[in-house]
Structures are given as structure tokens and as C-alpha cells.
N, C-alpha and C positions, 0 to 999 in steps of 0.2 A: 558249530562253525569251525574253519579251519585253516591250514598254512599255506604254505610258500610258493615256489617258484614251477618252472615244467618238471618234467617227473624223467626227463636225458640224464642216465649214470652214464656222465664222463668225470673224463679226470678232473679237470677246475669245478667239481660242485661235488656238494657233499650233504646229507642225506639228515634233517633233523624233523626230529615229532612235535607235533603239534605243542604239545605241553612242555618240551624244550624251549620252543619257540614262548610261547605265550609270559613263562615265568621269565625270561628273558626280558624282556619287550615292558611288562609291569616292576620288576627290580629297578628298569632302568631309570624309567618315568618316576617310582615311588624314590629313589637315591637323588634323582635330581630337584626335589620337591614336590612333588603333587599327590594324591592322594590315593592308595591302594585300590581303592575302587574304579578310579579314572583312569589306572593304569590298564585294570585291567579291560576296561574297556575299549580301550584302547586297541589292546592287542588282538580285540576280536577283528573289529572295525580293519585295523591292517591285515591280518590273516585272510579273511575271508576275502577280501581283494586277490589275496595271492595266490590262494585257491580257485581262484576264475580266472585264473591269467593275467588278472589286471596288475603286475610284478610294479610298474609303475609308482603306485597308489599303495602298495604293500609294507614287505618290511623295512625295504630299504628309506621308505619316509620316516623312518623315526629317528633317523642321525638328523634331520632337519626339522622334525618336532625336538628332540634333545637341546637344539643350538638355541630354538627361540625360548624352552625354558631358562637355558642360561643367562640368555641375554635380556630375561626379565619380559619379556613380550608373548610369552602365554605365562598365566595368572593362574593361584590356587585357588579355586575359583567355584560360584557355583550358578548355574541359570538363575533368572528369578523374572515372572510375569510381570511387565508393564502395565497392561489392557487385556480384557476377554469377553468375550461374548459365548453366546450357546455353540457359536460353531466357527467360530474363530478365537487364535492368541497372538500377540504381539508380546514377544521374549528379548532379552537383553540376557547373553552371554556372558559378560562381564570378564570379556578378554579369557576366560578358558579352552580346555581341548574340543576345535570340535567336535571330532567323536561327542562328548557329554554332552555339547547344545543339540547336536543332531535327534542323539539316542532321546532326551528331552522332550524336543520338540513331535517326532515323528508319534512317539505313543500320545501326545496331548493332541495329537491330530485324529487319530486313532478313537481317543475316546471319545472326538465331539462327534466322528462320521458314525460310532455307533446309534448314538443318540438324534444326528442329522441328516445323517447322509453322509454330509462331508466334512471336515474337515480343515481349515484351513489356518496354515500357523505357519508365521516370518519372525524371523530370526536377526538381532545387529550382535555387535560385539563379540562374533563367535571368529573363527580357525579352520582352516584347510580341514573340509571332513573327511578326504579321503575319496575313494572309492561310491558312487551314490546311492550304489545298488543296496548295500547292507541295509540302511534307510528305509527304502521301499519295498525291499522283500520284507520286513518287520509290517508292513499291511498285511503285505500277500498272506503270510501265516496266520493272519485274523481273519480271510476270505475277503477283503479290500483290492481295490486297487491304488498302487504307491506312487507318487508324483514328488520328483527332490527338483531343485535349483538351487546354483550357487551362482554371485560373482568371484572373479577371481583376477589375481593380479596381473595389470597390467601387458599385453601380449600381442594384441590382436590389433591389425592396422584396417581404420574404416576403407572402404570401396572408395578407391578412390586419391588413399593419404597412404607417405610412407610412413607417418608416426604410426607408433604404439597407441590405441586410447582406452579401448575397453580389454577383459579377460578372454578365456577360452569359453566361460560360461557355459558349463557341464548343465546337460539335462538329464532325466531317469526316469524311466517311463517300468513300475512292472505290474504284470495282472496274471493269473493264475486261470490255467485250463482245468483240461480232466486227467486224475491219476497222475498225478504231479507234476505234471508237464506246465509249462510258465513260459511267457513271454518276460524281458528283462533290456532293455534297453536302456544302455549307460554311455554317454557319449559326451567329450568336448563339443562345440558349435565350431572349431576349426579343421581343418585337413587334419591336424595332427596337434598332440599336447605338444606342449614345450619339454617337458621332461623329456620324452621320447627324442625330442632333436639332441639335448642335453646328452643324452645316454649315448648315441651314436657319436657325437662329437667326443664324447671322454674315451667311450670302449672302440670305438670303431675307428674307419680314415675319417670320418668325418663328413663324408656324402651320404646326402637323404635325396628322397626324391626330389622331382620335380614338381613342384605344387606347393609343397607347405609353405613357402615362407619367404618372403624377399627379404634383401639387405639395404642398409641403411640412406639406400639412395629409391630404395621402391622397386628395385630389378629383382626379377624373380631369380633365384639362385639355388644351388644340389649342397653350397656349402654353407653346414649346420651351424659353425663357428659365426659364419656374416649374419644369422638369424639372431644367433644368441648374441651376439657382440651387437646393440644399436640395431639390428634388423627389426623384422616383426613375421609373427605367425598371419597366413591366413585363413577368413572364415572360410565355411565349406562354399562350396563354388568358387574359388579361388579369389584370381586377382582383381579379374573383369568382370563387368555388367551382363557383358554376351555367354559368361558361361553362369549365370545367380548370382555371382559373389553379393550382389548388393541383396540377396535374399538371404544367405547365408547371415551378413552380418546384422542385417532385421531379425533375424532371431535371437543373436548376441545381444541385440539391444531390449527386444524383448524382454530375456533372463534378466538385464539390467534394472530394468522398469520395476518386477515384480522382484525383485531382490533389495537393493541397494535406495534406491528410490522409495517403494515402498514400506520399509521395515526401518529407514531414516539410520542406515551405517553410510560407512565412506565411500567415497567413488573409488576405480582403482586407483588413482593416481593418490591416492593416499587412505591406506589402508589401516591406521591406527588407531587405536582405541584411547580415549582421553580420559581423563576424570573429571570433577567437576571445575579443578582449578585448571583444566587446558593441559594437564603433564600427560603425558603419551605412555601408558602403560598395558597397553596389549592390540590384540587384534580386534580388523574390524570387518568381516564378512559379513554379507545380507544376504539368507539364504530362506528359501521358503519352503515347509513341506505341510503336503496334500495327501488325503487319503479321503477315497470314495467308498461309500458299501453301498456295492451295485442292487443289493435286496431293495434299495430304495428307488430303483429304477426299475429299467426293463428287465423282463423277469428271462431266466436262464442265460444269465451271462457267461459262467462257466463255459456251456454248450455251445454257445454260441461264438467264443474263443476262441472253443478248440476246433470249431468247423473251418475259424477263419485263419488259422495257424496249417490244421491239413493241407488245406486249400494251399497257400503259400509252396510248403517244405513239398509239394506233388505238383509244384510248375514245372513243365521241361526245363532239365538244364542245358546248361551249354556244353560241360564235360558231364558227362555218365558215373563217374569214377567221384564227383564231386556236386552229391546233393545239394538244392539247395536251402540253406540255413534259415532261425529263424534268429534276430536276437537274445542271445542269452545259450545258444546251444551248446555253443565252443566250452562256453565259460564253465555248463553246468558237465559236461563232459568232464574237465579238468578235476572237478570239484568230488567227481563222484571216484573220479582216480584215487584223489590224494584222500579221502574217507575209506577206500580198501586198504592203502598202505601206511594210512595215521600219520602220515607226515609227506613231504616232498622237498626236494635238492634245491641246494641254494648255493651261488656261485662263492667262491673260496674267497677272493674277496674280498665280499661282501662280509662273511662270516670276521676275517681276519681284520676287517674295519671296525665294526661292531663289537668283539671283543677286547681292542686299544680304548674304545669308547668306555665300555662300561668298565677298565683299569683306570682309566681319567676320574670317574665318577666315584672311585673308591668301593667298588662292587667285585667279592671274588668269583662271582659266576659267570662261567662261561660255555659258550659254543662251541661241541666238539661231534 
């Protein structure tokens, strides 16, 4: 698995190797309290996002994993079983890195779908995993197919209301054709993450499109700041009933249901993890992961994938110049890049934030 950002040598970005990155990223995590192994898990989990494009989801989340180890709200910590059956688990995080409840949960899924078929394991107490795809491609590799869900905080305004109620509620869908070809679908339930408005409002003027997001009065609006500041992101289908939005946000609620609901963490509106005496001592996501082994079903699923994958990527396009894609194309593209050059560019920065960081943390290593 592997790093960073697009693979553009300009001037504001600067060129580090995977294992630059990686020891970085576990130094950081292991100086600030948690456990070398967590760390480096960590820094797969983030890498490998970055490697797919998903820059988002990648390194730059660990200045904001760093902040809630500081502040005592991710925990040294380790999963541990509530409940299980042949082919289910119910898992309690106990306020650690997602990465670790994820990486956890997804193999105990894993090993009931060999023995079941399927698979099925919910998760409370855990931590922004990241990226969903790492998760479920960890099926793909066993010949499964990978099913993630998260809730997530607070963002997302119902059809209808300008409040905030529920998350972006990322879904992850991947299954594996022939000769390593893979479907991979990793997606928020809104237009757009919130980070991504975050990032244009810090790095850019601060206009997004049209669609994502209204402000604090419910008017749909291009400025990123009225989103973040009291506005709200919306589901896919936007604002209106006439264009889904009310279907969009049935899916939000959906992920809701089998997350947060199910697996008995917090709603978003309060995302904290308790102890027994009610003190607030880490996080609290409900997230579910699923894994299928299609041998227990219909028989040449592979085959029958990758007929349904050709079929797609051989629809007429609309520009010639511009096939069209399947989920996961872009990503693995990127991915097969930064494995010929062992590393990829990462903006300065980012690089020159990350290194004050881990001088705060009293670590002499740095990115150069």
C-alpha cells in the first residue's frame, strides 16, 4: 500500500517516498501516545487514500488525528467483542484510532463470510476511519466482496430543514473482476464532503459550486465559508424533492440506521465516547463492515463482473477523448503511478505544517 498526493512536479510540492512518509506519520502517532503498531497502521490507512486520490482522507488527516490525541479523545486503546454469533460481531472500540477498530472489525468479517458466506460486524466507540476503500479492498484480496459504513459528524441538512442533523454517511462498495480489474466505490451520501468545501475555503477564493450546500438560512449558496460557518452540506439530489434530494437523504439515513442505531454509539449530534461513570473520554462512531464470499452464492461471480464492468466502460461516450469510467478507475490509475515512482508530491505546505507539528511533539524527524 502507498502515499500521497497527484504526481504534478511544480514548485509548491515536493516529492517524498512512501517510507518517508509512513515513518513519519507512526513517529508521530507513537510520540504523541499510542502504540507503534497503531501508528503504523495508521499510516497505511492514510497513504493508501492518497494513493487513490482521495488527498482528503489522507495525510493531511493526521494533524487532526494528532489534535484529538492531545486532547485526550482518541484513547490508547484496544477493540474488544461485546456479542458474536457464527456470522456476526458487535465490537466496542473503546474510543481508539479508527484505522484499528476498522482494520479489526473488517478481518472478523472476513473470517465469519469464509465460514458463512457473510459476514457481518458493527462497530461503537470507534474514530473517523479514513478513507473506506482500504477496508473493503482487505475482502477483495480474500476473493469477497467489501461492504464499509460510517456515520459521521454532524453536516448534512434533512430535505427540507436548514439545520444540520445527520453526517455525510460515506458508503463503500468493492468486488473484484478478472486479472485485477475491481470495481471500488467509495463515496459521501452528499454533493460534496465537507472537507473538500473546508479546503477551497482555506486554499482557494472560497467559491464551490452550486449544489453543495446552503447557508444558514437554507439558500443554496457557491460561498464555502456560509457552508462551514452555520450552513449545511447537501444530500445527493440536492436541495429539492423534484430533483431526489429526499432520496439522497434516505440513504443518509439509511447508513444512520445500520450504523449508529444499530451498533448503540451516538447520534451525530453528540459523538462522545463515555465511561461507565458518564466522563467523556473518546469517540463515538457506528460503523458496520460486511464481507460476502460470492462461492456461496451464484456461481462465476468474478465473470460475471467483469462482463458487467465491460459492458459499462464500452457505453458510448459523450466526448470520445473521454471513456467512460468505472468506480475505482481514476483511483487505481493514480495508485499504479505512485508504485512505479515509490512515492508522490505533496504540497509544501502541508509538508512545512507537519514538520512544526512533529517539533511540538518533541520528535527530530522530519520531511524533506
Amino acid at each position: 500500500m502507498a502515499a500521497s498526493q497527484c504526481n504534478s512536479k511544480t514548485e509548491d510540492k515536493v516529492f517524498l517516498s512512501f517510507e518517508n512518509v509512513r515513518k513519519f506519520i507512526k513517529d508521530a502517532i507513537v510520540l504523541s501516545g499510542l502504540k507503534a503498531s497503531h501508528g503504523e497502521l495508521q499510516a497505511e490507512v492514510l497513504l493508501d487514500a492518497d494513493c487513490r486520490g482521495k488527498t482528503s482522507h489522507g495525510f493531511t488527516l493526521l494533524q487532526i488525528i494528532l489534535a484529538n490525541i492531545s486532547e485526550g479523545t482518541l484513547v490508547d486503546s484496544e477493540p474488544v467483542i461485546l456479542n458474536e454469533t457464527e456470522g456476526s460481531a458487535w465490537i466496542d472500540g473503546q474510543g481508539c484510532l479508527g484505522a484499528v477498530v476498522g482494520n479489526f472489525a473488517m478481518k472478523k468479517a472476513i473470517e465469519k463470510a469464509s465460514k458463512n458466506g457473510v459476514g457481518w460486524v458493527t462497530a461503537k466507540g470507534s474514530y473517523h476511519l479514513g478513507a473506506l476503500g482500504w477496508y473493503c479492498m482487505q475482502a477483495v484480496e480474500q476473493g469477497m466482496i467489501g461492504l464499509c459504513i460510517s456515520n459521521t459528524y454532524p453536516g448534512t441538512a434533512a430535505t427540507g430543514s436548514k439545520q444540520r442533523v445527520l453526517g455525510t454517511n460515506p458508503i463503500c462498495l468493492a468486488a473484484a473482476g478478472l486479472n485485477g480489474d475491481y470495481l471500488l466505490f467509495d463515496s459521501a451520501l452528499t454533493v460534496s464532503a465537507m472537507r473538500k468545501v473546508m479546503e477551497k475555503t482555506k486554499d482557494g477564493d472560497g467559491t464551490i459550486p452550486e449544489g453543495w450546500g446552503v447557508d444558514q438560512d437554507g439558500k443554496s449558496t457557491t460561498d464555502g465559508a456560509r457552508i462551514v460557518n452555520n450552513g449545511a452540506l447537501l444530500p445527493i439530489g440536492g436541495i429539492s424533492p423534484a430533483t431526489g434530494g429526499h432520496k439522497g437523504f434516505g440513504l443518509i439515513l439509511l447508513v444512520e440506521v445500520l450504523t449508529s442505531v444499530l451498533a448503540g454509539s451516538a447520534f451525530p449530534t453528540d459523538m462522545g465516547w463515555r465511561n461507565e461513570s458518564g466522563e467523556y473520554v473518546g469517540k463515538d462512531f457506528g460503523q458496520t463492515f460486511i464481507a460476502i464470499d460470492p462461492h456461496h452464492f451464484g456461481g462465476g461471480f468474478a465473470e460475471r463482473l467483469q462482463n458487467l464492468l465491460d459492458y459499462i466502460r464500452n457505453a458510448e461516450p459523450v466526448d470520445e477523448s473521454n471513456p467512460v469510467p468505472i468506480p475505482g478507475d481514476r483511483g487505481r490509475h493514480i495508485y499504479q503511478q505512485a508504485e512505479k515512482e515509490k512515492g508522490l508530491w505533496y504540497p509544501k505546505h502541508l509538508i512545512h505544517q507537519m514538520n512544526n507539528q512533529m517539533k511540538k511533539l518533541g520528535g527530530e524527524y522530519q520531511l524533506q
